[in-house]
Backbone as a printed PyTorch tensor [residue, N CA C, xyz], in Angstrom:
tensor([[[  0.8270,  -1.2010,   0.0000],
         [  0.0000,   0.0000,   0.0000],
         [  0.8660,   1.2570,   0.0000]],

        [[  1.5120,   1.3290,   1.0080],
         [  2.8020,   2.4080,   0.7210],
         [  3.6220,   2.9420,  -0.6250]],

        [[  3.9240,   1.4650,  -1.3330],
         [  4.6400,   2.1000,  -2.1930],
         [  3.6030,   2.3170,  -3.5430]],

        [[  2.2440,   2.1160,  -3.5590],
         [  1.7520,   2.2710,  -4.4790],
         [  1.4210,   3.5410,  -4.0790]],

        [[  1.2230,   4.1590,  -2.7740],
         [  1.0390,   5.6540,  -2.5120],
         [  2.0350,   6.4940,  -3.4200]],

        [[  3.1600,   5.8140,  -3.1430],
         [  4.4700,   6.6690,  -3.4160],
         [  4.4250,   7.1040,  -4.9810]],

        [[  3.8140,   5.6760,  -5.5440],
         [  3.9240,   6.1720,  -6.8000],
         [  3.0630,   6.5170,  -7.4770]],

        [[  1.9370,   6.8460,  -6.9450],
         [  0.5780,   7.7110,  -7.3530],
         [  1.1650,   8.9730,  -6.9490]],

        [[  1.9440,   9.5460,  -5.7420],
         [  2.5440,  10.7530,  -5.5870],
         [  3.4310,  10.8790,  -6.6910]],

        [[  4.6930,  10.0730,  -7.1300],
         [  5.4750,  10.3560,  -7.9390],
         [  4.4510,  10.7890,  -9.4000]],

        [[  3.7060,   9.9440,  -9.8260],
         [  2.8320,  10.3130, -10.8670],
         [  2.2120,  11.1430, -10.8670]],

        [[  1.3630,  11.6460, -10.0520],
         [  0.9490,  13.2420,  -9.5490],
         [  2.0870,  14.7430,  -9.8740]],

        [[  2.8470,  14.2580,  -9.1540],
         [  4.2920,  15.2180,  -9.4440],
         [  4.5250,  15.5240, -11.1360]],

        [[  4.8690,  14.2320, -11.6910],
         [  5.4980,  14.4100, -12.5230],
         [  4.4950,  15.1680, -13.9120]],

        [[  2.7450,  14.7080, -13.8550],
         [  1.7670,  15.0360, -14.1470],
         [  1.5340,  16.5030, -14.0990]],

        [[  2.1350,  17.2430, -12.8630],
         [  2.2640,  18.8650, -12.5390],
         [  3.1110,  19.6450, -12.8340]],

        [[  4.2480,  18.6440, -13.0950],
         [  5.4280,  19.1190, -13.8420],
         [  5.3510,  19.5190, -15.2300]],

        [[  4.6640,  18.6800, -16.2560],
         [  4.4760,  18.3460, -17.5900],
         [  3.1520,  19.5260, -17.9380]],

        [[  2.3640,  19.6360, -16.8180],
         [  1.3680,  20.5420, -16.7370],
         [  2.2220,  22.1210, -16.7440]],

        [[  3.1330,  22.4750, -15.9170],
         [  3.6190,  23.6660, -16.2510],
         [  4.6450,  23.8210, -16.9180]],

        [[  5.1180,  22.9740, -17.4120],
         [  6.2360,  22.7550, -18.7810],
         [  4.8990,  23.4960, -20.2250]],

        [[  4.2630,  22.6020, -20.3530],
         [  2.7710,  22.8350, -21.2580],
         [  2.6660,  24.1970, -21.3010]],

        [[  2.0870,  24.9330, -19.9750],
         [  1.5900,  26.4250, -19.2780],
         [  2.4150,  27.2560, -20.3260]],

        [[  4.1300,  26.9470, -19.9770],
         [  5.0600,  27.7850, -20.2860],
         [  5.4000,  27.9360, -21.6060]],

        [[  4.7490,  26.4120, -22.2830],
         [  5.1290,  26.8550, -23.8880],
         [  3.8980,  27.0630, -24.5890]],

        [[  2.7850,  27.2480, -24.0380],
         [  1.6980,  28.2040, -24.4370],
         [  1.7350,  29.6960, -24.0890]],

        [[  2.4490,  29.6950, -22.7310],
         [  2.3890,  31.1770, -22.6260],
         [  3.7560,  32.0870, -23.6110]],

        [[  4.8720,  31.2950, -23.6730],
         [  5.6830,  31.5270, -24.4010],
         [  5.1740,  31.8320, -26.1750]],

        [[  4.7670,  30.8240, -26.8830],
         [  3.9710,  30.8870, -28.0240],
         [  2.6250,  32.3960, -27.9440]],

        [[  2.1660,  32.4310, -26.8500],
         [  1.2070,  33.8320, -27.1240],
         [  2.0580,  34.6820, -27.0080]],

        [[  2.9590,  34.6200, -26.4410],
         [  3.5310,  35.9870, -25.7710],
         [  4.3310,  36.5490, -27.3470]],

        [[  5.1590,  35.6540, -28.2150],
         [  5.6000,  35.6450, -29.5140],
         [  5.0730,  36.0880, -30.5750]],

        [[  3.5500,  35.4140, -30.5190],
         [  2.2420,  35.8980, -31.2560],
         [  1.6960,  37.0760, -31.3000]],

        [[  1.9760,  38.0450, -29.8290],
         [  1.2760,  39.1710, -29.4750],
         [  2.5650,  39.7620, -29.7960]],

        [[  3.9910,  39.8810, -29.5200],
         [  4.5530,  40.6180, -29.9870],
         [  4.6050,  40.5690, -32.0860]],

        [[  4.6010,  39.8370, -32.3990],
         [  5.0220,  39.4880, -34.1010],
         [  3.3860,  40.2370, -34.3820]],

        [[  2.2010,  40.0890, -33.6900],
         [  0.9300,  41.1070, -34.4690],
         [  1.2560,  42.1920, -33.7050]],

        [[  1.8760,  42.8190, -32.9690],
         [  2.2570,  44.6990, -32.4860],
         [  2.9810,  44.7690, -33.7390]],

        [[  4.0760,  43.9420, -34.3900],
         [  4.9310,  44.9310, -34.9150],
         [  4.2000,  45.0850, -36.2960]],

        [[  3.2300,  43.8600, -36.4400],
         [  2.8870,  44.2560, -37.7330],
         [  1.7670,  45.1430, -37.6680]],

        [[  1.0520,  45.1260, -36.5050],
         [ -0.5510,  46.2760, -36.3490],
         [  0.3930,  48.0270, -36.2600]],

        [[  1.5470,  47.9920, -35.7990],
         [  2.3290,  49.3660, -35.5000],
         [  3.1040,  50.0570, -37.1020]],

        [[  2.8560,  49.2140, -38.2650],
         [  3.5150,  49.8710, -39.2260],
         [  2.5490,  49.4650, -40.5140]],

        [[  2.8160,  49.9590, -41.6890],
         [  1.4610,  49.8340, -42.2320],
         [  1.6690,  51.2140, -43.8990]],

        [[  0.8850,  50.9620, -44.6500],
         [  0.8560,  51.6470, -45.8320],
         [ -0.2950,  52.0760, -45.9300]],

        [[  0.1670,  53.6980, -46.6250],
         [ -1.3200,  54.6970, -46.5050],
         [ -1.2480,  55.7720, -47.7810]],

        [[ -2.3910,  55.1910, -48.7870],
         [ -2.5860,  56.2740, -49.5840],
         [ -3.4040,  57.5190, -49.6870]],

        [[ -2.9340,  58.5290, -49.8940],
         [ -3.5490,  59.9000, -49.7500],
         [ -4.0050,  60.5060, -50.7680]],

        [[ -5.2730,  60.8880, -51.0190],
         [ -5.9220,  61.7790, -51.9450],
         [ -7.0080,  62.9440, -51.5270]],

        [[ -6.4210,  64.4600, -50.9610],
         [ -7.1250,  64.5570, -51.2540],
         [ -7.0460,  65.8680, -51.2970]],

        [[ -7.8540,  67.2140, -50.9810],
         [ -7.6670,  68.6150, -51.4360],
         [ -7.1510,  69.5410, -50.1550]],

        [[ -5.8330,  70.4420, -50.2150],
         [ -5.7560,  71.4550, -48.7300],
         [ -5.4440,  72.5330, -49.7230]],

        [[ -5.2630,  73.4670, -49.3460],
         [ -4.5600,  74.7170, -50.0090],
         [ -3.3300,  75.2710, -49.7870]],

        [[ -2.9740,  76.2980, -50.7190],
         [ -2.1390,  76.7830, -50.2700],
         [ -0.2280,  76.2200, -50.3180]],

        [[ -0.7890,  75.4290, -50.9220],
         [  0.4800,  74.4740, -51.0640],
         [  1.2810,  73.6670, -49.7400]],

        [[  0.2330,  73.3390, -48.9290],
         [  0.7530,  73.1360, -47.6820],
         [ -0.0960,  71.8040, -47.2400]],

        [[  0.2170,  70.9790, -46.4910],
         [ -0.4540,  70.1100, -45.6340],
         [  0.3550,  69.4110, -44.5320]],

        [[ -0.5880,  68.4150, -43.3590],
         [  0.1750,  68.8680, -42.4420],
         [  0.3710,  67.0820, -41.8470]],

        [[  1.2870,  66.8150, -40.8190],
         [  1.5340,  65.7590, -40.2130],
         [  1.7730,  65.9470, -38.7200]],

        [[  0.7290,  65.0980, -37.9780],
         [  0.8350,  65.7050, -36.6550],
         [  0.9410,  64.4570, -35.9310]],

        [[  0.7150,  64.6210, -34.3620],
         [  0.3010,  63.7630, -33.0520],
         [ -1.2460,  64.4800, -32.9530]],

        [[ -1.7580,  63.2090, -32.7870],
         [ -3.6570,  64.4780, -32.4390],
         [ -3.6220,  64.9440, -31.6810]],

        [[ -2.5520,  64.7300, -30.1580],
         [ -2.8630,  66.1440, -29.3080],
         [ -1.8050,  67.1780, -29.3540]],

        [[ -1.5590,  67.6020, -30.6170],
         [ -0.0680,  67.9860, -30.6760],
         [ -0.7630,  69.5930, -29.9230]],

        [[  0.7090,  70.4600, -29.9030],
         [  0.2130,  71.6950, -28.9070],
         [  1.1630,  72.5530, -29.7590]],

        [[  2.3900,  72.3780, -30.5960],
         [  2.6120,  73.2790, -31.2250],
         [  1.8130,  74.1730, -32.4210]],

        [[  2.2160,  75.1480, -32.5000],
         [  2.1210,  76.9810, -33.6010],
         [  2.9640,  76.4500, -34.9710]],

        [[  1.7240,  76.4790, -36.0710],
         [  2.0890,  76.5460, -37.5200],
         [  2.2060,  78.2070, -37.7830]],

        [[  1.6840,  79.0710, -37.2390],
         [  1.2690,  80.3410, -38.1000],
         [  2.5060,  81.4820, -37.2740]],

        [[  3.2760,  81.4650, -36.6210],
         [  4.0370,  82.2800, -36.7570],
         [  5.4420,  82.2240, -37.5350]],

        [[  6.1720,  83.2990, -37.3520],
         [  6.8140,  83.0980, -38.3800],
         [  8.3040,  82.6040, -38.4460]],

        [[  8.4300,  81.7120, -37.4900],
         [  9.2990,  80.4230, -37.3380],
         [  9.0340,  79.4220, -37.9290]],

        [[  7.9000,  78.8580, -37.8810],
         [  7.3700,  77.7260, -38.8210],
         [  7.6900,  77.6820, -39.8680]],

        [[  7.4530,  78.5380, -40.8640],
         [  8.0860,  78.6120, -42.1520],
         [  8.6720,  79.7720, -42.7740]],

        [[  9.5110,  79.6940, -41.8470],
         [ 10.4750,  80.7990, -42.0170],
         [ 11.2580,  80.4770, -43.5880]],

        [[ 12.6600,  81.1020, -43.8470],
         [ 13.1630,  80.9500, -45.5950],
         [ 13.7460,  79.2490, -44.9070]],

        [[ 14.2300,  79.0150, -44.5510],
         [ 15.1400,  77.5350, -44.2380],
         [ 13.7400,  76.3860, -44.3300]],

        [[ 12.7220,  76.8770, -43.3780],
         [ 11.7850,  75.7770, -44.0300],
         [ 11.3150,  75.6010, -45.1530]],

        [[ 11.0950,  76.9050, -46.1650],
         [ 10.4220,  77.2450, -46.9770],
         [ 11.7230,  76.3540, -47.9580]],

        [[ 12.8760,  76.9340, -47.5310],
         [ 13.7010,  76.1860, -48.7640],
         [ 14.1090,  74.3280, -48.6740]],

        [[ 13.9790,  74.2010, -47.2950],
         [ 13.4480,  72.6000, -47.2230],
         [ 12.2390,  72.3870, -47.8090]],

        [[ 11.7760,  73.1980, -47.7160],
         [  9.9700,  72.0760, -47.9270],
         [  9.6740,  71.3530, -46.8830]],

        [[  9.6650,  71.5680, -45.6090],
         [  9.4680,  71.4510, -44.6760],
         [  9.7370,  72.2830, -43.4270]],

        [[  8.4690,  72.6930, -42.2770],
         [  8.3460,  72.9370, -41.5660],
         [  7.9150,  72.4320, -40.4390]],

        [[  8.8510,  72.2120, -39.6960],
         [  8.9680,  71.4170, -38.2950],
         [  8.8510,  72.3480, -36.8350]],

        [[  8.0630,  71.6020, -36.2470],
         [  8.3670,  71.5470, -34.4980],
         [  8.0150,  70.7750, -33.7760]],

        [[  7.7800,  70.9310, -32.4900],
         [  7.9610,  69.5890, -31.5200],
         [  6.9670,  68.2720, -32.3770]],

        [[  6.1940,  68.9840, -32.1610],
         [  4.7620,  67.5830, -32.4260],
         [  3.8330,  68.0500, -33.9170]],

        [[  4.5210,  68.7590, -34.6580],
         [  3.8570,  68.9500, -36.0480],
         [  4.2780,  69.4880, -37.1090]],

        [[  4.2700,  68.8160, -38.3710],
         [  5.2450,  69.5070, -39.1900],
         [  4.6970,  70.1890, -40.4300]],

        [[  4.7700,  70.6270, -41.3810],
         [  3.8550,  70.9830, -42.5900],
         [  5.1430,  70.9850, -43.9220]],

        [[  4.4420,  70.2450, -44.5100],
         [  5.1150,  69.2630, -45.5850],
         [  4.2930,  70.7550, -47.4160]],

        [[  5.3140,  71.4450, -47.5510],
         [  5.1330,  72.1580, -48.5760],
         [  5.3320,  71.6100, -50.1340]],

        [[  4.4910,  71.7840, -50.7840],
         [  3.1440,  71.0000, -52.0640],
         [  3.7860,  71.8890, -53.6720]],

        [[  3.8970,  71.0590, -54.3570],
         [  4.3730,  72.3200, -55.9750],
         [  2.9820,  72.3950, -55.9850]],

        [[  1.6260,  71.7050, -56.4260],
         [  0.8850,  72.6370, -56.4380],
         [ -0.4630,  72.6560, -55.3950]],

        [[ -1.4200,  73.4220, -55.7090],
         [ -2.1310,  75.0430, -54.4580],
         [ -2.3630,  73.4270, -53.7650]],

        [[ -3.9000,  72.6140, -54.4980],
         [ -4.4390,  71.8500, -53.4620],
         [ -4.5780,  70.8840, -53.7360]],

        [[ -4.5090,  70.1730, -54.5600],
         [ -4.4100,  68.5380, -54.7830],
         [ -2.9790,  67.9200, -54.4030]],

        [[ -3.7420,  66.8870, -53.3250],
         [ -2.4560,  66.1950, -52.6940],
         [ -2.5810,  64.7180, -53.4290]],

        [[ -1.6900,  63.8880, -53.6750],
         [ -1.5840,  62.7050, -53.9320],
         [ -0.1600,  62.4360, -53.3890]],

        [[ -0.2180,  61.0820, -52.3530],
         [  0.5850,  60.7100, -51.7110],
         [  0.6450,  59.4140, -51.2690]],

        [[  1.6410,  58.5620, -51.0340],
         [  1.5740,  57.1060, -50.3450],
         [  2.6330,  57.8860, -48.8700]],

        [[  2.3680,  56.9070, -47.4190],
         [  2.6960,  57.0040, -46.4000],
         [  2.7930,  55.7360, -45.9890]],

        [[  4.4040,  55.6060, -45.5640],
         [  4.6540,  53.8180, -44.9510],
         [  5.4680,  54.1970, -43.6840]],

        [[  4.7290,  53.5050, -42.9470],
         [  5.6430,  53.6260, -41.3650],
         [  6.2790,  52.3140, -40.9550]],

        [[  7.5250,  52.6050, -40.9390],
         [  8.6770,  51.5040, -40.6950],
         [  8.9440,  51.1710, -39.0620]],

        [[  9.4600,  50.0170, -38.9440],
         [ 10.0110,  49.9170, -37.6590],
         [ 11.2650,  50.1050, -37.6200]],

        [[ 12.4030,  50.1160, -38.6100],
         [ 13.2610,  50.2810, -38.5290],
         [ 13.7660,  51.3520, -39.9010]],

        [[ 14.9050,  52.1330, -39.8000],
         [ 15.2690,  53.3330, -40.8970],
         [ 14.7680,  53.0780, -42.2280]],

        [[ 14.5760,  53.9890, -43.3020],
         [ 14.2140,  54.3080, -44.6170],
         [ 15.4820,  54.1330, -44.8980]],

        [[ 15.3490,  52.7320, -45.9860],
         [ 16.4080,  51.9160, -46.5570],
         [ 17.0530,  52.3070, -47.7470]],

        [[ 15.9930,  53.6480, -48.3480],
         [ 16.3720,  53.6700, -49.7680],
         [ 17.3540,  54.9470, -49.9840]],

        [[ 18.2640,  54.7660, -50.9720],
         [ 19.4360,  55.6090, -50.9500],
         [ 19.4770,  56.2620, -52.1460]],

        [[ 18.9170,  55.6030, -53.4040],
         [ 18.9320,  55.7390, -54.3480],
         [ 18.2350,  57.5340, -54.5840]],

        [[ 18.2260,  58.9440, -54.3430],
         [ 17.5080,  59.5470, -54.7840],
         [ 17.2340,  60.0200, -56.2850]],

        [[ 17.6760,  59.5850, -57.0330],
         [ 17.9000,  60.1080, -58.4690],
         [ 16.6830,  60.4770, -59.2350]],

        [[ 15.1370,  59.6380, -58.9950],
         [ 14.4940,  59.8570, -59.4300],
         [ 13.4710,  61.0870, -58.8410]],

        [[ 13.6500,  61.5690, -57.9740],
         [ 13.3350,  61.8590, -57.2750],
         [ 13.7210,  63.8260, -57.1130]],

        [[ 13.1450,  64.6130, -56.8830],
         [ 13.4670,  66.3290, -57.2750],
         [ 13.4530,  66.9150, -55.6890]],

        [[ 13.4850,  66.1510, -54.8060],
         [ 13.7190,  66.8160, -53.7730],
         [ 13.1230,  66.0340, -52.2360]],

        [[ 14.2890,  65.8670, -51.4030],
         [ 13.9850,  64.8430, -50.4380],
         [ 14.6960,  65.4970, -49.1600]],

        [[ 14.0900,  65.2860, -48.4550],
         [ 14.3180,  66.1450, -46.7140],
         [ 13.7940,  65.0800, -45.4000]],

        [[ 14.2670,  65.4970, -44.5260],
         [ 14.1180,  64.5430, -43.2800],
         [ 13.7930,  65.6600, -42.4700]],

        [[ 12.8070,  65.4670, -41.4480],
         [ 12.9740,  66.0430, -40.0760],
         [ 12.7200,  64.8900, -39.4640]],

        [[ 11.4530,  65.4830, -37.8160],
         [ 11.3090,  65.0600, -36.8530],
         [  9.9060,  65.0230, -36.1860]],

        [[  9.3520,  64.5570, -35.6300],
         [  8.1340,  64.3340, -34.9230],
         [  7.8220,  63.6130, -33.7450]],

        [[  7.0520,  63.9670, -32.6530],
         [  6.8420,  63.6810, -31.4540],
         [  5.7490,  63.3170, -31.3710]],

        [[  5.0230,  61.6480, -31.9330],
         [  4.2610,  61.1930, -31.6420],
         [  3.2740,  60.7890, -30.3470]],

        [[  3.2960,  61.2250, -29.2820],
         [  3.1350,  61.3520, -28.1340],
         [  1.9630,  60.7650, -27.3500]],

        [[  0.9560,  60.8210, -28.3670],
         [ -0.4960,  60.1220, -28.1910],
         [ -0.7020,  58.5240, -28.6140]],

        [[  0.2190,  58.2910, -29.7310],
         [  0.4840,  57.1760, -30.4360],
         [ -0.8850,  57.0700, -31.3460]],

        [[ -1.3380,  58.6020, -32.0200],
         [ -1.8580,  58.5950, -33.3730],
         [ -1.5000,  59.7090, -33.9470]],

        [[ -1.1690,  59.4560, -34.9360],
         [ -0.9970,  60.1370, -36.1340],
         [ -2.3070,  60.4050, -36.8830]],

        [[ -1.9850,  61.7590, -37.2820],
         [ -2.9130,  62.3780, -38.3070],
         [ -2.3330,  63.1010, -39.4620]],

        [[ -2.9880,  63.1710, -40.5920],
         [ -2.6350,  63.9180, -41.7060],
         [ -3.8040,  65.1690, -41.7610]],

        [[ -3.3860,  66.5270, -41.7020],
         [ -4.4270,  67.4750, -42.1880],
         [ -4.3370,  68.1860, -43.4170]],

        [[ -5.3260,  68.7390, -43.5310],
         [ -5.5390,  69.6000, -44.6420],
         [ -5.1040,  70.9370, -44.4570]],

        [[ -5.1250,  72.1140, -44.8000],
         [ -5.1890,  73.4780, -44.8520],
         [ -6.1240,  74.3750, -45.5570]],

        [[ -6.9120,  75.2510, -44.4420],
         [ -6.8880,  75.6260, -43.0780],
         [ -7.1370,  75.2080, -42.3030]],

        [[ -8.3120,  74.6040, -42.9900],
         [ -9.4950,  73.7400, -41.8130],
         [ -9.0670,  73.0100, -40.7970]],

        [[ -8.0130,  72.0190, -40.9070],
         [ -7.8210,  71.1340, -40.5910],
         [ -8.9270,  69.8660, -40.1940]],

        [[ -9.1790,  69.8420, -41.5690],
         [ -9.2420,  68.3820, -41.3760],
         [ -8.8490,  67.2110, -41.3180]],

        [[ -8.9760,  66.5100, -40.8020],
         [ -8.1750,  64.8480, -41.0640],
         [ -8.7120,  64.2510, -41.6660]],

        [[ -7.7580,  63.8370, -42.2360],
         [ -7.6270,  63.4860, -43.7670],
         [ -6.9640,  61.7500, -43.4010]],

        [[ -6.2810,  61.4760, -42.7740],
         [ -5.8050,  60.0000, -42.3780],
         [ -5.7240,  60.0830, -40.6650]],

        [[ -5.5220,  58.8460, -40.3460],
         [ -6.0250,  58.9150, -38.3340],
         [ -5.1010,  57.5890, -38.5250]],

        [[ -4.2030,  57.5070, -38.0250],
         [ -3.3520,  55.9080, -37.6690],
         [ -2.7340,  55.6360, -36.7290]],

        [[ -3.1570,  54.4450, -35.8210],
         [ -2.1020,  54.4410, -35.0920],
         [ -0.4790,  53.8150, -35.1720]],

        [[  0.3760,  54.3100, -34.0410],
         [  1.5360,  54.1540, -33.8180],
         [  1.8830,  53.4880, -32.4550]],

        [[  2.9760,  53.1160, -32.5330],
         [  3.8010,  53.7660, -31.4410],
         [  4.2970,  54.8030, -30.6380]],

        [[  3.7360,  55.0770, -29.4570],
         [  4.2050,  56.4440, -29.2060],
         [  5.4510,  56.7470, -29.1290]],

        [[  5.5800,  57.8320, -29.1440],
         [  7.2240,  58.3260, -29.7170],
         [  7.9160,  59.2840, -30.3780]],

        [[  9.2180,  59.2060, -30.4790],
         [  9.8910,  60.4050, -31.9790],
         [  9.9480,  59.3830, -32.6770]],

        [[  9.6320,  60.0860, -33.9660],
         [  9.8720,  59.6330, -35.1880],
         [ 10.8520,  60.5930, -36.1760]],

        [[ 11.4270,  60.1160, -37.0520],
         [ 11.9980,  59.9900, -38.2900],
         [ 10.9350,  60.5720, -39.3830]],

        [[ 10.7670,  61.6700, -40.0030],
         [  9.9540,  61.5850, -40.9930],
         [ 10.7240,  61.7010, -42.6260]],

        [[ 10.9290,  61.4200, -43.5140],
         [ 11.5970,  62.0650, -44.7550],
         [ 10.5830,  62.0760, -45.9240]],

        [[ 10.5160,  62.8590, -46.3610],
         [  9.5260,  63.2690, -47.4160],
         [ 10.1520,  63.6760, -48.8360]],

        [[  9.8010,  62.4600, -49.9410],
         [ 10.0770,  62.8810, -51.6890],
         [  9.6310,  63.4000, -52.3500]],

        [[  9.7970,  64.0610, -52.8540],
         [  8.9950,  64.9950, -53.6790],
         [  8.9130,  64.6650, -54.8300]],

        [[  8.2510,  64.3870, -55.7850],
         [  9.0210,  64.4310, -57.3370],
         [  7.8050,  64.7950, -58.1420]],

        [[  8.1390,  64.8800, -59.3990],
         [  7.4550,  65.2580, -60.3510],
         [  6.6320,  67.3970, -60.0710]],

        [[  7.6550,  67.6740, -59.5530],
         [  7.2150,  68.8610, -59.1890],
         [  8.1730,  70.4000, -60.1460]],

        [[  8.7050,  69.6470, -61.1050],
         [  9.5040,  70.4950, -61.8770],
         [  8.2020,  71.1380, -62.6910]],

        [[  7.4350,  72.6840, -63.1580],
         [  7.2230,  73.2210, -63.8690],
         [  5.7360,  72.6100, -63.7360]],

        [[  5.6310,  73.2340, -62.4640],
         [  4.0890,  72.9050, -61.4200],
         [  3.9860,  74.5920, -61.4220]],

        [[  2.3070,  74.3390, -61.8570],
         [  1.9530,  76.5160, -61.7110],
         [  1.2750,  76.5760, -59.8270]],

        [[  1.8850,  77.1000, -59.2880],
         [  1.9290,  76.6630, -57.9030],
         [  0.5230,  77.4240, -57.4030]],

        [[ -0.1860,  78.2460, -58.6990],
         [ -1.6360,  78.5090, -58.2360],
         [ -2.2200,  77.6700, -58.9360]],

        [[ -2.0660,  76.9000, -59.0200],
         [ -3.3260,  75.6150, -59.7500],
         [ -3.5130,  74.0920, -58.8480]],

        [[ -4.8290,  74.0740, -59.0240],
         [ -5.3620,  72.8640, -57.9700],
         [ -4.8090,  71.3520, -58.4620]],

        [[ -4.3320,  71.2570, -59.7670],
         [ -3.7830,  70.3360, -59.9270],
         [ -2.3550,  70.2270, -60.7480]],

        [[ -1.4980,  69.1250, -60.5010],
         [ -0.1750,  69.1670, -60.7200],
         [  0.3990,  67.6930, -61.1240]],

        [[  1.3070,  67.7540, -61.7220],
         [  2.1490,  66.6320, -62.1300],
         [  3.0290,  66.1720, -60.5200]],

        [[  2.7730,  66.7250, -59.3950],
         [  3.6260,  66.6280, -58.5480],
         [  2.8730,  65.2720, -57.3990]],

        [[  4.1600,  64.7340, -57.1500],
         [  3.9070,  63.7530, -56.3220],
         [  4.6680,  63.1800, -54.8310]],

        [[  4.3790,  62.8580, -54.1260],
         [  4.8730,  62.9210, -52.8580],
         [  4.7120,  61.4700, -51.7900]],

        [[  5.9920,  60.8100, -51.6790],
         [  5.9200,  59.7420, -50.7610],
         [  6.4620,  60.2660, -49.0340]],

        [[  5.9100,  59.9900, -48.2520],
         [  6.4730,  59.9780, -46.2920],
         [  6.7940,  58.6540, -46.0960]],

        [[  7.7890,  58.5050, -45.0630],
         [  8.0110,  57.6120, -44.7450],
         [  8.7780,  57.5880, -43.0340]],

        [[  7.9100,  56.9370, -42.4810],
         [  8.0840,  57.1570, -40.9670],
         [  8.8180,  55.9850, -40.1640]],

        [[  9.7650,  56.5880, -39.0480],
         [ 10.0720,  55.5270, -38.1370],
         [ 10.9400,  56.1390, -36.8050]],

        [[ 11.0430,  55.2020, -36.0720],
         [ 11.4950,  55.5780, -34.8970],
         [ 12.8130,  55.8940, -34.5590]],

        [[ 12.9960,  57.2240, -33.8910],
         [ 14.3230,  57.8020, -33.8650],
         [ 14.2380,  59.2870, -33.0670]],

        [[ 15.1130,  59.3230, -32.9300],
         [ 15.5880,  60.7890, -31.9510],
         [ 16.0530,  61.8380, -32.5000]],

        [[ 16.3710,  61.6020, -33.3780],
         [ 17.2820,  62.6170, -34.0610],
         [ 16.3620,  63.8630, -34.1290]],

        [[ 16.7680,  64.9670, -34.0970],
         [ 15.3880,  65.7590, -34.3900],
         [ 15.9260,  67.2070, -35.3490]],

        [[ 16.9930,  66.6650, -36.0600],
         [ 17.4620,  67.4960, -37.3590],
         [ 16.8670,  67.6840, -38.6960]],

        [[ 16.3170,  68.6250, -38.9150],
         [ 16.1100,  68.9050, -40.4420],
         [ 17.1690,  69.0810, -41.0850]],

        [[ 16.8440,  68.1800, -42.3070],
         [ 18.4410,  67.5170, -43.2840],
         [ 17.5980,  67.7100, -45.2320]],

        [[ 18.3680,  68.2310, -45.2910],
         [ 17.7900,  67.8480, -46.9350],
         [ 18.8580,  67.3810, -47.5660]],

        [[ 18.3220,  66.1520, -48.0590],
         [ 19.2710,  64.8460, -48.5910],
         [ 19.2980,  65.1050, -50.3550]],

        [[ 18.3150,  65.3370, -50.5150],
         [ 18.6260,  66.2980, -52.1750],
         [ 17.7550,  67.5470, -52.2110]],

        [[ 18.1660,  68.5100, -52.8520],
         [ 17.3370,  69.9530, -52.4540],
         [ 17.1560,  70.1970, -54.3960]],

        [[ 15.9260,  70.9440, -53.8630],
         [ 15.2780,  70.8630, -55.6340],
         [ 15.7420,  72.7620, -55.8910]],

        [[ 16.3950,  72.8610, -56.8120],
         [ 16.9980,  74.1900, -57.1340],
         [ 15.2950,  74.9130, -57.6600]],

        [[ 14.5680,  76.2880, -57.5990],
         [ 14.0010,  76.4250, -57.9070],
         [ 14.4680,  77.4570, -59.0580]],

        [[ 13.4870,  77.2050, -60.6230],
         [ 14.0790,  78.2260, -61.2810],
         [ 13.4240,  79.5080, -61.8580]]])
């Protein structure tokens, strides 16, 4: 009787053992699962169509708290980037008045492409995602125009320009076209990686 105790205990044991061996490679397997769908729910491709004025539109955090309208924002250095930056919002300047057409891809790791050749004018700043959504607006109104989420955070923004050579910059529509491309980083320098000579 004893030793059949013993080994209904030993079998018990070993039964509780195998039970949290099991636990651990289910919880291990979700835990893998939930990280591999964050990274893919956190980055993502976004096409843009649609009307702002003024040759301007904008990229924010939705609770951003910085000033587009004084005259730091787009002062001559932004104006000659084509971009205007501050903490949490930037405004991405258009060859023409109000038709935007654009693709937007947010990376987890740096913008890989080096190649600018095809391309009439490409710049980097910075952004302080802070809410962990992103918005695209229009001008004045601000409307939103795209709503996505992120990661909260700084980001990396660099913006291409092309097809913007011998755009009538008062007309609602244009040969001009424009890719963003977002990711995570600190840096918070405005850089123009090719600058479009205007003539």
């Amino acid at each position: 009787m004893r030793q059949e105790a013993r080994n209904l205990k030993h079998q018990e044991a070993r039964s509780q053992e195998s039970g949290i061996k099991t636990g651990r490679y289910i919880f291990l397997l979700g835990s893998l699962f939930l990280i591999s769908w964050v990274s893919v729910f956190f980055s993502g491709r976004y096409n843009l169509d649609f009307f702002t004025t003024h040759n301007q539109f904008y990229l924010c955090d939705s609770a951003f708290t910085g000033t587009t309208g004084d005259t730091t924002f787009w002062n001559s250095d932004a104006q000659n980037a084509r971009l205007g930056t501050t903490e949490d919002i930037i405004g991405i300047k258009t060859a023409s008045y109000g038709h935007i057409k654009a693709e937007l891809d947010v990376f987890n790791t740096p913008d890989p492409e080096k190649d600018f050749s095809k391309y009439d004018h490409v710049v980097e700043g910075s952004v302080k995602l802070s809410s962990g959504i992103m918005e695209i607006l229009n001008f004045p109104d601000t409307k939103i125009m795209l709503k996505a989420i992120v990661t909260p955070g700084r980001y990396r923004v660099r913006i291409y320009s092309y097809s913007i050579k011998n755009v009538n910059p008062e007309e609602d529509e244009g040969t001009d076209h424009y890719k963003i491309t977002l990711w995570p980083g600190e840096d918070k320098r405005r850089k123009a990686l090719k600058a479009f000579k205007e003539e």
